[in-house]
N, C-alpha and C positions, 0 to 999 in steps of 0.2 A: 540225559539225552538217550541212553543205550534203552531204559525202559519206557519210553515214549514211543520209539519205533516197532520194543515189541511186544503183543499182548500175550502169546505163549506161554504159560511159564516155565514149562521145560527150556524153550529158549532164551525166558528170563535167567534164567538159573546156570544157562551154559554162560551167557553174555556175564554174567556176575564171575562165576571161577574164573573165566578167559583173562577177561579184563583185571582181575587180583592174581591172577599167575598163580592158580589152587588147582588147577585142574593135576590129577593123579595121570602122571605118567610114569612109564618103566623106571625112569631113574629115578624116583619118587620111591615108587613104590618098592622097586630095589632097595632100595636106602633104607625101608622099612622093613624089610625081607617079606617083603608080600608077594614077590615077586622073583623067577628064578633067574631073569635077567634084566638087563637095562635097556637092553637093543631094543630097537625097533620093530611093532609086531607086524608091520606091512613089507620092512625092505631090508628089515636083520641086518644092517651095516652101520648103519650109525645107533650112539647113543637116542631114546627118547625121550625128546626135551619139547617143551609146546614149542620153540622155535623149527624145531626139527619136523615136529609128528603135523604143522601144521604152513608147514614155509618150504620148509628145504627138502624132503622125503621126494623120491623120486616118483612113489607113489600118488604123490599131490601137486607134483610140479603137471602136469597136463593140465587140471584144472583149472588152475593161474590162471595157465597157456593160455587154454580157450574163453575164459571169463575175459582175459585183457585182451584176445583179439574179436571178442564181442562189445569189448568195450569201446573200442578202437572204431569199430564200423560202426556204433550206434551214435557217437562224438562226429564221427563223418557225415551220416545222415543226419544229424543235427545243423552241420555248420553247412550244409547243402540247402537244407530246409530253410534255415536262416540265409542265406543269399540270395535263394530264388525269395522269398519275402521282402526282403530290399529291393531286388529288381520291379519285382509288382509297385511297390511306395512310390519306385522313382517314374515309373513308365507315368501312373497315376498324378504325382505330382506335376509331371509335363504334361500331360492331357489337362489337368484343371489349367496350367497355364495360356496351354491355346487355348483353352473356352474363354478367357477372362481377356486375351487380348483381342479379338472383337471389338470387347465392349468399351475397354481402355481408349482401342483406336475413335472409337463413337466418343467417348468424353472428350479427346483429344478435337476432336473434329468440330464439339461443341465449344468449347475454348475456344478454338478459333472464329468460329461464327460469333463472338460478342468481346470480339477487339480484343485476346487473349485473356479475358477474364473467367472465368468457368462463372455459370448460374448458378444463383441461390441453389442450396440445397440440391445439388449433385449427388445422384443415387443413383441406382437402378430400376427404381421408381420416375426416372426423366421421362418428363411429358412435353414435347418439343411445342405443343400447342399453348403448355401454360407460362411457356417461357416465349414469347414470338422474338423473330429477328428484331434488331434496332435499326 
Protein backbone atom coordinates (compact mmCIF):
# COMPACT_ATOMS: atom_id res chain seq x y z
CA UNK A 1 0.00 0.00 0.00
CA UNK A 2 2.72 2.53 1.40
CA UNK A 3 4.40 2.16 -2.37
CA UNK A 4 1.29 2.63 -4.45
CA UNK A 5 0.57 6.09 -2.85
CA UNK A 6 4.12 6.94 -3.48
CA UNK A 7 6.14 7.42 -6.63
CA UNK A 8 9.23 9.36 -5.06
CA UNK A 9 11.75 7.34 -4.18
CA UNK A 10 13.44 9.35 -1.86
CA UNK A 11 9.85 9.07 -0.22
CA UNK A 12 9.77 5.60 -1.09
CA UNK A 13 12.77 5.04 0.82
CA UNK A 14 11.76 7.31 3.96
CA UNK A 15 8.19 5.39 3.98
CA UNK A 16 10.37 2.02 3.99
CA UNK A 17 12.79 3.05 7.16
CA UNK A 18 9.58 4.77 8.96
CA UNK A 19 7.57 2.03 8.65
CA UNK A 20 10.73 -0.82 9.87
CA UNK A 21 11.57 1.66 12.71
CA UNK A 22 15.49 1.92 10.84
CA UNK A 23 15.39 5.45 10.62
CA UNK A 24 18.88 6.74 12.49
CA UNK A 25 18.05 8.70 15.23
CA UNK A 26 20.23 10.35 18.16
CA UNK A 27 19.64 7.38 20.30
CA UNK A 28 20.62 5.22 17.62
CA UNK A 29 23.22 6.76 16.67
CA UNK A 30 24.46 7.37 20.21
CA UNK A 31 24.41 3.82 20.69
CA UNK A 32 26.81 3.56 17.97
CA UNK A 33 28.86 6.42 19.15
CA UNK A 34 28.20 8.20 15.91
CA UNK A 35 26.94 10.60 17.79
CA UNK A 36 27.83 12.93 20.80
CA UNK A 37 24.36 12.77 22.22
CA UNK A 38 20.93 11.16 22.20
CA UNK A 39 18.89 14.34 22.78
CA UNK A 40 17.04 15.79 20.47
CA UNK A 41 18.47 17.98 17.68
CA UNK A 42 15.35 20.42 17.51
CA UNK A 43 14.30 20.67 21.43
CA UNK A 44 17.46 19.14 23.42
CA UNK A 45 15.10 17.84 26.21
CA UNK A 46 14.11 14.56 25.41
CA UNK A 47 15.73 11.54 24.16
CA UNK A 48 15.52 11.05 20.15
CA UNK A 49 13.46 8.26 19.35
CA UNK A 50 11.12 8.22 15.91
CA UNK A 51 8.22 8.42 18.42
CA UNK A 52 9.76 11.55 19.86
CA UNK A 53 11.58 13.29 16.69
CA UNK A 54 8.23 12.64 15.06
CA UNK A 55 4.92 12.62 17.53
CA UNK A 56 5.92 14.26 20.65
CA UNK A 57 8.83 16.92 20.08
CA UNK A 58 7.53 20.25 20.89
CA UNK A 59 8.93 21.12 17.74
CA UNK A 60 6.47 19.06 15.71
CA UNK A 61 3.54 19.25 17.97
CA UNK A 62 2.17 22.56 15.80
CA UNK A 63 2.11 20.77 12.91
CA UNK A 64 -0.16 17.96 14.18
CA UNK A 65 -1.88 21.08 15.57
CA UNK A 66 -2.65 22.51 12.37
CA UNK A 67 -2.89 19.30 10.02
CA UNK A 68 -5.79 18.02 12.51
CA UNK A 69 -7.55 21.38 12.62
CA UNK A 70 -7.32 21.47 8.76
CA UNK A 71 -8.48 18.29 9.03
CA UNK A 72 -11.25 19.10 11.22
CA UNK A 73 -12.65 21.88 8.92
CA UNK A 74 -12.16 19.90 5.70
CA UNK A 75 -14.38 16.66 7.44
CA UNK A 76 -16.82 19.80 8.18
CA UNK A 77 -17.10 20.96 4.78
CA UNK A 78 -17.43 17.60 3.72
CA UNK A 79 -20.42 16.72 5.95
CA UNK A 80 -22.02 20.27 4.90
CA UNK A 81 -21.43 19.55 1.43
CA UNK A 82 -23.13 16.14 1.89
CA UNK A 83 -26.26 17.71 3.67
CA UNK A 84 -26.91 20.52 1.43
CA UNK A 85 -26.88 17.25 -1.37
CA UNK A 86 -29.49 15.49 0.63
CA UNK A 87 -31.47 18.53 0.90
CA UNK A 88 -31.33 19.07 -3.06
CA UNK A 89 -32.50 14.75 -3.56
CA UNK A 90 -35.30 15.46 -1.21
CA UNK A 91 -36.58 18.94 -2.42
CA UNK A 92 -36.13 17.09 -6.06
CA UNK A 93 -37.74 13.92 -4.92
CA UNK A 94 -40.93 16.17 -3.75
CA UNK A 95 -41.03 18.11 -6.82
CA UNK A 96 -41.06 14.79 -9.02
CA UNK A 97 -43.99 13.89 -6.57
CA UNK A 98 -46.10 16.80 -7.33
CA UNK A 99 -45.60 16.40 -11.05
CA UNK A 100 -46.67 12.78 -10.88
CA UNK A 101 -49.74 13.51 -8.94
CA UNK A 102 -51.64 15.44 -11.56
CA UNK A 103 -51.46 12.65 -13.56
CA UNK A 104 -52.41 9.98 -10.66
CA UNK A 105 -55.44 12.29 -9.96
CA UNK A 106 -56.21 11.86 -14.06
CA UNK A 107 -55.90 8.00 -13.71
CA UNK A 108 -57.84 8.12 -10.82
CA UNK A 109 -60.54 10.10 -12.45
CA UNK A 110 -60.29 7.64 -15.39
CA UNK A 111 -61.18 4.65 -12.97
CA UNK A 112 -63.96 6.30 -12.07
CA UNK A 113 -65.38 7.23 -15.44
CA UNK A 114 -65.52 3.20 -16.46
CA UNK A 115 -67.44 2.06 -13.19
CA UNK A 116 -64.06 1.70 -11.07
CA UNK A 117 -62.30 -0.34 -13.47
CA UNK A 118 -59.14 1.51 -14.88
CA UNK A 119 -58.80 1.05 -19.03
CA UNK A 120 -56.77 -1.33 -21.03
CA UNK A 121 -53.39 -0.40 -20.85
CA UNK A 122 -53.20 2.69 -18.61
CA UNK A 123 -50.02 4.75 -19.30
CA UNK A 124 -49.27 8.02 -19.89
CA UNK A 125 -49.72 7.44 -23.40
CA UNK A 126 -53.99 7.58 -22.39
CA UNK A 127 -55.90 8.65 -25.32
CA UNK A 128 -59.33 9.40 -23.76
CA UNK A 129 -60.73 9.23 -27.45
CA UNK A 130 -59.56 5.55 -27.83
CA UNK A 131 -60.93 4.58 -24.80
CA UNK A 132 -64.70 6.45 -25.08
CA UNK A 133 -67.19 6.53 -22.04
CA UNK A 134 -69.57 3.43 -21.70
Amino acid sequence: MPYKATIESTLRNFQYKYIHRIIATNKYLFKCKLSNSNLCDFCSENIETIEHLFWECKHTQPIWNQLTSFLEQQQLNVKQQLLYQKQQLLQQQQQQQQQQQPSQQAALMAQLRHGGNAPPQMNSDYNQNQYPNY
